[in-house]
N, C-alpha and C positions, 0 to 999 in steps of 0.2 A: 118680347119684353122678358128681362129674367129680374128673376126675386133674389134677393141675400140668403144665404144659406144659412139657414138655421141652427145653430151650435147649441146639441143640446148641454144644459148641465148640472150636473151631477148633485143633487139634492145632498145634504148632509147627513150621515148616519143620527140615526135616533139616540137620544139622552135617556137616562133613565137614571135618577140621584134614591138613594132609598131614604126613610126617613133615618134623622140621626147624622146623613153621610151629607160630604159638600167642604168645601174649600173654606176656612173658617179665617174672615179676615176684622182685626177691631179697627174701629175706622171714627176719628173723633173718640165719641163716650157708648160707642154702640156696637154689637157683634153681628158681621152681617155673613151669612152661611153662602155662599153661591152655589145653588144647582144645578145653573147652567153657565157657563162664561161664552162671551161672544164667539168664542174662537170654537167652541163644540157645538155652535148652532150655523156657521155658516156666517156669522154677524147678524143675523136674523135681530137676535133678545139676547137678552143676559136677564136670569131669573135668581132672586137672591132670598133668602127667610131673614129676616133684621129684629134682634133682640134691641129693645132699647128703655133707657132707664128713666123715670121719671124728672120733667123737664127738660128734659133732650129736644132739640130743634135745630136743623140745618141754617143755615143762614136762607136767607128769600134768594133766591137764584133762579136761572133759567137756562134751557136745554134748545140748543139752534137748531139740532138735526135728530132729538130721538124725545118720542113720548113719556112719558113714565106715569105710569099707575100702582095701585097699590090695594090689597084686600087687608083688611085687619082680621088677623087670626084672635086678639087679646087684648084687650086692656081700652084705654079711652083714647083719644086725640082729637086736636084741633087740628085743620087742614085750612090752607088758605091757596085758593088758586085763581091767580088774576086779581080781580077785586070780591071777589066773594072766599066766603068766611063758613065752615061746615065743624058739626061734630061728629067724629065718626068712632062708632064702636064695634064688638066683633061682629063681624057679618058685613062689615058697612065694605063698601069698593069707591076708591074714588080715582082716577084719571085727571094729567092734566097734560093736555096738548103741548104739544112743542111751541116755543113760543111766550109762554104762557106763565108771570112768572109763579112761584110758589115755595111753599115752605110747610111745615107741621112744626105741634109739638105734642109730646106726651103728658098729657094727664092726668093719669093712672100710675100708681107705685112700678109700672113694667107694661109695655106695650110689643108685641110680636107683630109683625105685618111680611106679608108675601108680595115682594115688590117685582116690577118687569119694566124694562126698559127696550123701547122697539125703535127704530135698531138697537143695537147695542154698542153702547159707546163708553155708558157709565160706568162699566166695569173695570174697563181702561183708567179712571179718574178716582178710582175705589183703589186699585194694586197700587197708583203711583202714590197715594197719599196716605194708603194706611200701612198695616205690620203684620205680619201673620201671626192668628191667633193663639197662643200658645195651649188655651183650653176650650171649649166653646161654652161661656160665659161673659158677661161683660167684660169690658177692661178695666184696668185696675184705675182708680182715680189718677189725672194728669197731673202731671208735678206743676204746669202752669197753664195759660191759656195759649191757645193752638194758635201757629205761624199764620195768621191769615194773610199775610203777604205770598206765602208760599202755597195757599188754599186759592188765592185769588189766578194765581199765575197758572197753577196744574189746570185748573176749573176751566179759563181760555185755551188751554194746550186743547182739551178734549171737547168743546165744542159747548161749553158755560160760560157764563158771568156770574159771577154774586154782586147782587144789585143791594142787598142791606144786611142787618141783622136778624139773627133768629127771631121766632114769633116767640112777643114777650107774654 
């Protein structure tokens, strides 16, 4: 009896972002830093630092092929994943499975969060839809409200739905 031969392969060189450094993209009403993008991990994660302004909330969506969690480095939020509803402040971590859906908002004058997406997919859905930042600061107020035809369509490209509105 013979076995399949084993192909090893080749782990991905190591990341290493300093603080301050990172690919600075505004995405929506919020400044999301990347310090690792999928394509430097192998696809493994894409790990981001996300400034965000108070009120800020993603629409309720969901993620078919990759997790996403989140540590709050700052400020307050609501989180909502699935049918349960959390306040999370600094220190707080919360996860939500793939599958699963969810959204946040900020309630706090300014909220920071260290977010990870395993695999990594949503970073791909972050370049297509946002701008490169030109400072790393928020962005500047939108002259109107965001194409979500054009949010809804990227979102299935990369392995989403948006299934409702932001958490009110």
């Amino acid at each position: 009896m013979t076995t399949p031969t084993q192909i090893p392969r080749t782990p991905p060189a190591p990341v290493v972002t300093g603080p301050g450094a990172g690919a600075g993209i505004w995405h929506l009403d919020t400044l999301m830093t990347f310090k690792a993008f999928g394509e430097d991990t192998g696809g493994r994660l894409a790990v981001w630092e996300q400034l965000l302004p108070h009120r800020s909330s993603p629409p309720l969506h969901v993620h078919h092929e990759e997790d996403e969690a989140w540590f709050v480095l700052d400020g307050e939020l609501t989180f909502q994943v699935g049918d349960q509803t959390w306040v999370a402040t600094a220190g707080s971590f919360v996860w939500a499975p793939r599958g699963l859906a969810h959204t946040f908002r900020v309630d706090s004058p300014t909220a920071r969060l260290l977010a990870i997406a395993v695999p990594a997919r949503f970073d791909q859905f972050v370049r297509a839809t946002g701008r490169p930042a030109r400072s790393m600061t928020l962005p500047p107020p939108p002259d109107g409200p965001p194409d979500m035809a054009a949010l809804v369509g990227a979102a299935r490209q990369h392995g989403m739905d948006v299934l409702g509105p932001p958490l009110a």
